[in-house]
Residue, then its C-alpha position, 0 to 999 in steps of 0.5 A: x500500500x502507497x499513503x491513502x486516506x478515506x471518509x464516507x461519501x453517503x450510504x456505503x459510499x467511501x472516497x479514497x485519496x492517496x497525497x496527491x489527490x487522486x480519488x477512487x470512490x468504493x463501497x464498504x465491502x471493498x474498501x474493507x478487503x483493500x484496508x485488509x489486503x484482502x482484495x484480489x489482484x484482478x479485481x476491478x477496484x485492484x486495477x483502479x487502486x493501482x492505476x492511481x497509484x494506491x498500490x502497487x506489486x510484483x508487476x511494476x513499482x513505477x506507481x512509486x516513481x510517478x507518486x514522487x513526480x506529481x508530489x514534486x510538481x504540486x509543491x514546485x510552486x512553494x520555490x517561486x515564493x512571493x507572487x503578488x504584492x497588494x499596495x493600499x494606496x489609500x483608505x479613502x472611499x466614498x462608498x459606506x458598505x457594511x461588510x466591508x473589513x477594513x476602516x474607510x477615510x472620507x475624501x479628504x483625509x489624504x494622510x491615509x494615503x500611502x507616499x512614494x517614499x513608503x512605495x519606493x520603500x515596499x518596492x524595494x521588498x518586492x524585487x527581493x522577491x525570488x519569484x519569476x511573476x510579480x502581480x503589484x495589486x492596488x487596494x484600498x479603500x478606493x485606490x483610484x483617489x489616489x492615482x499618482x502614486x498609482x502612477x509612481x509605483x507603475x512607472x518605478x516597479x517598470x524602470x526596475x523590472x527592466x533589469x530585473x526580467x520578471x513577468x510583471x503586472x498590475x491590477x487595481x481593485x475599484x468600485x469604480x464609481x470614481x472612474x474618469x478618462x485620464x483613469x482608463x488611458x492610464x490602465x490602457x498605457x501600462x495594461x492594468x487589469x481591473x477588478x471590481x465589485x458585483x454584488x448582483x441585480x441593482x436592488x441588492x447591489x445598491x443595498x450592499x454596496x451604498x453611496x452618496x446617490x445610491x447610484x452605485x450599481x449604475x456606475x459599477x456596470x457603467x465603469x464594467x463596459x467603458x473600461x472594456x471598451x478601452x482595455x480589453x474585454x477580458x481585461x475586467x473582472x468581477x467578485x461577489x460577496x454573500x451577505x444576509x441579503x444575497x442568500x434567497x437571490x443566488x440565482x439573481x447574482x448568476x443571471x447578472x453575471x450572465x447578462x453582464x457576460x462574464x465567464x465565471x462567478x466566484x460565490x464568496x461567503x463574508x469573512x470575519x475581520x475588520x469592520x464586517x465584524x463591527x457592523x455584525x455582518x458576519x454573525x447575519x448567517x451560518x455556515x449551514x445557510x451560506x452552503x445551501x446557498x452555495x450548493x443551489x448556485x452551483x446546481x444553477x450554473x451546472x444546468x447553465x453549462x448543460x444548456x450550452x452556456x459555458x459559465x464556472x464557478x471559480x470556487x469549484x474550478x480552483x478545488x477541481x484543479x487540485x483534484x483533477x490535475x497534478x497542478x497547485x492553484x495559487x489561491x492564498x485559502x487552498x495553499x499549504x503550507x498556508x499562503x500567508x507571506x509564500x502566496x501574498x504580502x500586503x504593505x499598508x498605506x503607513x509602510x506596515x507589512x502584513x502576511x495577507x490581506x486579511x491579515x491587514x484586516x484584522x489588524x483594524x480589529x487591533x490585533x496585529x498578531x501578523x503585523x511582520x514589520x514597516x518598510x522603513x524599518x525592517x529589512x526584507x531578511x527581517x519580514x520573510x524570516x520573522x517568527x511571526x510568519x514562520x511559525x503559523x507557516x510551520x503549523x500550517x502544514x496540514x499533512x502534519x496537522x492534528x485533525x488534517x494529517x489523516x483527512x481524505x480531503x487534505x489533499x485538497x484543502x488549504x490552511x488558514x491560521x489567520x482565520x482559525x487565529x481571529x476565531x479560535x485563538x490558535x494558528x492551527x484552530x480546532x478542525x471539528x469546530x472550524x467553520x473553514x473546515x465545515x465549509x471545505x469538506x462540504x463543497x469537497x464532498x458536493x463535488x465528488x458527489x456530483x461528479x461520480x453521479x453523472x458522467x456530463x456534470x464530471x466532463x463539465x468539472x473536468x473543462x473548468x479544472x483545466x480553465x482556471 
């Protein structure tokens, strides 16, 4: 026997899952003779076991070698380390949203702006950086009220790349309403991409998202196309967020994105940091009522795709590609060892380092547990190798996690010690009372599920896995 975990599916349905995802689902009666070694060479589940690397014999211990190869090829990715790097380039904002988790500045209180001498600062740790992709992230706040450090940044980190070679982009997180023409011509000169906020149809997302106006999806969906009519179509993208108000209208949030003819929909839950814990956003529903929400979206676009529509959820697509391919996905909440400083590092409009963005969110709380440092005082030696990061990195490693080791899902999910740290008190967090776990192994279940019981549905998973 090669390394293999298992957990009941439903009835006498069990999947099996060896360290690098490959799956098998079995009924008791065999998974009992193949735990036992009682199941006969020959035997159907014998030769599937074998073909996906559950065991192997006499015959041929190549299973071993092609074992270790797709191991090496799913953590390869830890090599490249830090990838994309988030600049708040200010906390100003005119849009009062109640979730939102962090702390917002009215217009003019521009010393929550970050200065060029913090950015040359920041980007300074950015090319220490081993990684052959650099992605500069702009947040805020609304980072377009603060366009010429925009501008400052893209301009330096372009004259220092041209030494360094890397694969360097941009991306600026808006809301958009502030968008003018000077803004698109300077997306279209450096080729920005943007990402921005949909919560669904007006009514909701005007509700979630309010504004001086309460004009804010109008300008949303007008900045949407001005600014793929000047970028590119595919140069724009779009998140949701589920607060108590979206989970009777999922199929509402879908048939927008539909209309707005985006490809995909990445249905996100709320997250339990900053100012949506103030407002008691995050306690407005369960993890229960967030999954039956999820699963009737997911059952929504899989019908989509089977009328000829090809739409994904990005959730699903990014766990499908952990277990359908031997690929990794670069998503800061399915990494492990946790991708908190490996996956991302945030610098703060006052220089602050953070090992996530969610970590900076927290900090609005006053916690600055993973607070690693300031530009201008630490080194980038002093941030990577603080024990504030490598030990929720060490603990994160969820193949040696009390509670992960011997889960047959492991191989799929991430770890989180920012999450379990701001709702248990640990890096590690206790796994049955996890509301990331309950959530994780839900959506894992629910897709092996859906896939082993339709031949159409595991051809549709099989496309997305390979999209993403």
């Amino acid at each position: 026997m090669l390394p293999w975990r298992f957990a009941r599916l439903r009835d006498d349905t069990y999947v099996l899952t060896n360290m690098v995802g490959e799956y098998l689902t079995l009924p008791r009666s065999e998974l009992e003779s193949f735990a036992t070694g009682a199941l006969p060479a020959g035997h159907p589940a014998y030769n599937e076991l074998k073909s996906r690397h559950f065991l192997f014999d006499d015959d041929t211990n190549v299973a071993i070698d092609l074992l270790a190869l797709k191991t090496r090829t799913k953590l390869a990715p830890l090599a490249n380390f830090t990838g994309l790097h988030i600049f708040v380039a200010t906390l100003r904002c005119e849009h009062s949203c109640p979730y939102c988790q962090v702390s917002r500045a009215n217009d003019d209180r521009t010393e929550f702006d970050m200065s060029e001498a913090t950015a040359r600062m920041a980007l300074d740790l950015v090319f220490k950086s081993p990684s052959p992709a650099i992605k500069i992230e702009f947040q805020g706040g609304e980072p377009l009220l603060n366009l010429p450090l925009l501008r400052f940044v893209v301009s330096e980190a372009k004259k220092r790349n041209d030494a360094e070679g890397r694969d360097l982009a941009f991306v600026i997180a808006t809301n958009l309403a502030m968008l003018t023409e000077e803004h698109l011509e300077f997306a279209r000169e450096h080729d920005i991409l943007i990402s921005t906020s949909l919560d669904g149809p007006a009514d909701l997302h005007n509700r979630n998202r309010p504004r001086p106006g309460q004009d804010s999806h109008q300008r949303a969906i007008d900045g949407i196309k001005r600014a793929r009519a000047a970028l590119g179509f595919h140069r724009v993208g779009a998140l949701m967020t589920t607060t108590s108000a979206s989970l009777t209208r999922v199929k509402d949030i879908i048939d927008e994105y539909v209309r707005m003819d985006f490809g995909g929909i990445f249905l996100r839950p709320l997250s339990p940091y900053g100012f949506a814990i103030k407002t008691k956003f995050y306690q407005s529903y369960d993890q229960r009522r967030w999954l039956e929400f999820y699963f009737e979206g997911l059952d929504y676009i899989i019908e989509l795709n089977r009328r000829g529509l090809d739409f994904i959820e990005h959730y699903a697509a990014m766990v499908l590609k952990k277990m359908l391919t031997p690929l990794q996905t670069s998503y800061v909440d399915l990494m492990t060892p946790a991708g908190i400083g490996i996956g991302a590092l945030v610098y703060n409009y006052d220089g602050t380092v953070y090992a996530s963005d969610e970590s900076r969110m927290l900090a609005e709380m006053g916690d600055q547990t993973f607070a690693l440092g300031n530009v201008h005082k630490n080194s980038y030696e002093e941030i990577i190798l603080s024990d504030k990061l490598l030990d929720p990195i060490e603990q994160s490693f969820a193949a040696s996690s009390p509670g992960c080791a011997w889960c047959a899902f492991e191989p799929y999910c991430g770890s989180d010690p920012v999450f379990h740290h701001a709702t248990q008190g640990d890096f590690l967090g206790k796994k049955p009372l996890s509301a990331f776990c309950t959530r994780n192994m839900a959506v894992f279940r629910g897709l092996i599920e859906r896939m082993e019981a339709d031949e159409e549905v595991c051809a549709i998973f099989e496309r997305w896995a390979n999209l993403i």
